[in-house]
C-alpha positions, 0 to 999 in steps of 0.5 A, spaced: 500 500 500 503 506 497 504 511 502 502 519 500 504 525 504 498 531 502 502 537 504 496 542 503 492 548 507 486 549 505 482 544 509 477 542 506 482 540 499 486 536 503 480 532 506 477 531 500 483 528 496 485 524 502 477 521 504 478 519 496 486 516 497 484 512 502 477 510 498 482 507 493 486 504 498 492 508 500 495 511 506 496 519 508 497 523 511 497 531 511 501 537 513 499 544 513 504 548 512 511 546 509 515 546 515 511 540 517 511 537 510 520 538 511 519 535 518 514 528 516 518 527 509 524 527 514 522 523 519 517 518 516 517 515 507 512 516 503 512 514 496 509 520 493 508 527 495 502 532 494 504 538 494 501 546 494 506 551 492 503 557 496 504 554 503 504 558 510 511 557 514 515 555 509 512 555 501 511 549 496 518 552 493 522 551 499 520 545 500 523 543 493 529 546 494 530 543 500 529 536 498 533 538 492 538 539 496 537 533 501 538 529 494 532 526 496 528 521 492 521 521 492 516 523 486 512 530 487 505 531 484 505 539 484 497 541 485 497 549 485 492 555 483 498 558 481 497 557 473 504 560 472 507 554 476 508 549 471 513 554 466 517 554 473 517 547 475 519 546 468 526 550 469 527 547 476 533 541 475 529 537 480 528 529 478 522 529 483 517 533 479 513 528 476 506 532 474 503 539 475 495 539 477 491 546 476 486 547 481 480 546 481 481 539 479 478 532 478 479 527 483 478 522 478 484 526 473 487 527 480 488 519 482 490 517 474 495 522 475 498 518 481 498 512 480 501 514 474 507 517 478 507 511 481 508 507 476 514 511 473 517 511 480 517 504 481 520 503 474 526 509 476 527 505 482 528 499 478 533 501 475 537 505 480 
């Protein structure tokens, strides 16, 4: 059973891609900022990271940065109103970054994309 971190402040977003995680059969779990986000990655694994760009404390994009510079492997899925995020994802030299979702969204997009993210993920680890 994979494992999903939400790092997510809108309440009722994060609530509303876990009750739909955990109906499809994955474990989550949500931080509401991204110290918080920093904080489970570092002491817990998780297979894949949902992650909102404008987070309080510290922002999605330093959360990127920080795990870029961890070299720590874990695929993220960007999800953010911020419409002008994909062109900036898409400068960053972070491996990482599997896919980018524009709110609002789907759920039912939302979940093929993860299992997506998976699927690559499984085949990267693969061959490292």
């Amino acid at each position: 059973m994979s494992r999903i971190l939400i790092a997510e402040d809108e309440e009722r977003i994060a609530a509303f891609i876990e009750k739909g995680l955990i109906n499809n059969g994955f474990q989550v779990a949500i931080a509401d900022n991204g110290e918080a986000a920093l904080q489970m990655l570092e002491d817990d694994a998780f297979d894949l990271l949902l992650l909102d760009m404008q987070l309080p404390i510290k922002s999605g994009w330093i959360v990127l940065e920080k795990l870029q510079a961890q070299k720590k492997y874990i695929p993220i899925i960007i999800i953010s109103a911020y419409f002008d995020a994909r062109e900036v994802i898409n400068k960053l030299p972070n491996q990482n970054i599997i896919d980018y979702v524009a709110k609002p969204f789907r759920f039912a997009d939302l979940l093929m994309r993860i299992q997506n993210s998976l699927r690559l993920s499984n085949s990267y680890l693969a061959q490292i």
